[in-house]
C-alpha angles and dihedrals in degrees: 000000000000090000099049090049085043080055110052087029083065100034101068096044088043088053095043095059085045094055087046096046087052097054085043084053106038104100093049109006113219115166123078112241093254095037096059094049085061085054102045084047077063108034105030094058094051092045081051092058105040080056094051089046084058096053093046096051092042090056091239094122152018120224101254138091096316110028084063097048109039095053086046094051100038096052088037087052098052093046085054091050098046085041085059102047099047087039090244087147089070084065085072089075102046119120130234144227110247131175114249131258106265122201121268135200123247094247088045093054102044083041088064096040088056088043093050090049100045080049094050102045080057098053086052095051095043097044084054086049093053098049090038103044119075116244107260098145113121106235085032093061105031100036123015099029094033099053086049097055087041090066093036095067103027089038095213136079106275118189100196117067126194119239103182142268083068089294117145115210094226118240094260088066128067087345087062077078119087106259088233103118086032093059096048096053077050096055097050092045089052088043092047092039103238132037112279116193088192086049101043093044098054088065088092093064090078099052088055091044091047096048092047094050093050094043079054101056086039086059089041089069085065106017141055125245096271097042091050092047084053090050094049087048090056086056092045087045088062100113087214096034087065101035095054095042086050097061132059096266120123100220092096079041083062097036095059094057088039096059090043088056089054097047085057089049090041095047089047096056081045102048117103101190130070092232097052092039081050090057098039092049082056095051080050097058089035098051094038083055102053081038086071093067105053113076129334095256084074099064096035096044116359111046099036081055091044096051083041091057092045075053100055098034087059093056105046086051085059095049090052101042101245091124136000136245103268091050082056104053082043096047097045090037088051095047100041076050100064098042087057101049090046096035105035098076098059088035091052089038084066095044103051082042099041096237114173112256087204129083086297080315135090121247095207114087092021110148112245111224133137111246104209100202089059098088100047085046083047094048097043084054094062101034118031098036129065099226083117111018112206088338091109099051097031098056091048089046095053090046083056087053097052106050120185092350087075093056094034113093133303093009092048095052084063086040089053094035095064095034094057092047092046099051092047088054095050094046093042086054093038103058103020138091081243079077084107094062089052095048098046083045093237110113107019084050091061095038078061093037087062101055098038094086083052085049107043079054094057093050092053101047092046088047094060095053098049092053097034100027085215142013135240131224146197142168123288 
């Protein structure tokens, strides 16, 4: 019973994203058939959510049955009806580029078929943990599960959560974060009729599932079929990386948008022609947006770094000819519009109710002072302990390699990108009260956690040039 209602609990929002990424695409498809069912596993559940937030703080709906339903069917509806009527359902049936199957030796291929399954078999033992195993992480069962049990059984969004001894966590805590994840475990108990853990909490496998399958197709547009899987099995080999994806926290929930948002950003800096740069700059808007209502590191890091990159790709383009002035005013008007129009109404929701834009803290007020344990701590984390195996001193390396091709576009929008975010975490942690978080290795280990699937990617993708020179590519 619990599949099946984590089956039908997962098929409409899914659809829902798909229909809205083909009427995005339907002037220049851009997405694979498969690859963008993996997007729309990311994106379409979030966008659920953020309508039937709307619902809810309008007073529109409860969050029951059908609070949750009628929101879903009508926009779905609607986006059915518009995708008729532009023809944006023919895009389902565009083909992609792809790189070309290279030749592999006999010892590489059987290397990557032994790493897939030895992956796989760890992806297996740690999804029957998650859904076995009762929720007793901290963020899991104060924040993420209890929120969501707090609006399954009040069915209606609550800012203050109890946390015991008749003590009230007050609204500027855990409900500064978006309700996202909350929403969704709330969806799947009123579907199901009473709160599962095992239910709720097998909610995480998807975001893992969806991430994997898009770091795959991203790797598909250099590598063959077998390099990208092993790719995909080096990101799955990250000891964090797993941990974190295989229990009911939201930061690989992040860090699949948040890798989505950057592909946008990635394939817009890499597009050549006006029509696919137009549909990319609209997946940009449209990831950043939904960005907005994962988790608060989004709107204070990510997104800000994200729109500044669009910025400065656009730019770039006009200075070099590649559009003119008035495509660039369009494309970055029609982008930063769609951002507003997805990411104002949590934004503006903090701000009526004074909900904290920081790490559950806000980030106004914070006294500034340098913490000096935090560098060696900083610098123990990466090196001493295997959360990240070779990745910190791999990803640099491969920069050095490199040389000026890793800062040159598209590569270097992925290279500042990370370094930007990197060097933000590090300072934030640095010279912040959130020090503690960096020395006790919680909340700077997640802030990386969320950027390793972008760099992984980076290294892969370096690594290709600087053994091929250049990639090939076919129909697929």
């Amino acid at each position: 019973m619990n599949l099946l209602t984590f089956l039908l609990a997962l098929a409409l929002p899914t659809l829902l994203g798909w229909v809205l990424l083909l009427i995005l695409e339907k002037n220049h498809p851009v997405l694979g058939r498969t690859e963008r069912m993996f997007w729309a596993l990311i994106l379409g559940p979030t966008l659920f959510t953020l309508i039937v937030f709307l619902s809810q703080v309008l007073g529109l709906t409860k969050l029951n049955l059908f609070g949750f339903l009628i929101p879903l069917l009508l926009v779905l509806s609607l986006l059915l009806f518009v995708a008729q009527r532009t023809h944006a359902l023919q895009v389902r049936h565009a083909k992609i580029f792809y790189a070309q199957s290279a030749p592999l030796s006999r010892f590489l291929v059987c290397l990557i078929l032994l790493l897939s399954v030895w992956a796989g078999m760890k992806v297996l033992a740690g999804t029957y943990d998650l859904i076995s195993v009762p929720t007793s992480w901290d963020d899991s069962f104060n924040n993420w599960n209890m929120r969501g049990k707090m609006f399954f059984f009040h069915q209606k969004l609550v800012l203050e959560i109890p946390i015991g001894n008749g003590l009230v966590q007050p609204s500027d805590g855990v409900s500064s974060y978006p309700p996202s994840v909350p929403l969704l475990k709330t969806w799947l108990s009123v579907l199901r009729g009473s709160w599962q853990e095992p239910l709720i909490n097998g909610l995480h496998i998807i975001w893992l599932v969806g991430l994997i399958g898009s770091f795959y197709f991203a790797l598909r547009r250099r590598l063959s079929p077998l390099l990208s899987l092993g790719g995909v099995c080096l990101l799955i080999s990250l000891p964090l990386f797993l941990i974190q994806a295989m229990n009911p926290y939201a930061d690989i929930f992040l860090a699949a948008h948040l890798f989505l948002a950057m592909m946008c950003v990635y394939r817009s800096a890499q597009a050549q022609e006006l029509p696919e740069l137009s549909t990319w700059m609209k997946l940009s808007g449209f990831a950043i947006g939904i960005l907005l209502f994962t988790k608060n590191e989004a709107s204070v890091l990510y997104a800000p770094l994200l729109l500044f990159l669009l910025i400065f790709i656009m730019l770039s383009k006009k200075k070099n000819n590649s559009i003119d002035a008035e495509s660039v005013r369009k494309l970055l008007g029609t982008s930063f519009l769609i951002v507003a129009c997805i990411g104002a109404p949590w934004i503006l929701f903090k701000w009526f109710h004074g909900l904290s834009f920081g790490n559950a803290k806000s980030v106004s007020g914070m006294h500034i002072a340098f913490h000096p344990a935090v560098p060696g701590a900083i610098w123990y984390h990466l090196s001493h302990e295997p959360n990240w195996l070779l990745l910190p001193f791999v990803l640099p390396l491969t920069l050095l390699l490199s040389g000026k091709r890793a800062f040159r576009l598209p590569e270097g929008v992925l290279t500042v990108f990370l370094f930007a975010a990197i060097t933000a975490q590090f300072l934030i942690f640095t010279f912040t009260p959130l020090a503690t978080e960096a020395i006790m290795q919680t909340g700077l280990s997640r802030g990386l956690l969320h950027i390793a699937p972008i760099a992984m990617l980076l290294v892969m993708v370096l690594a290709e040039s600087l053994l091929n020179g250049k990639h090939r590519e076919c129909y697929c």
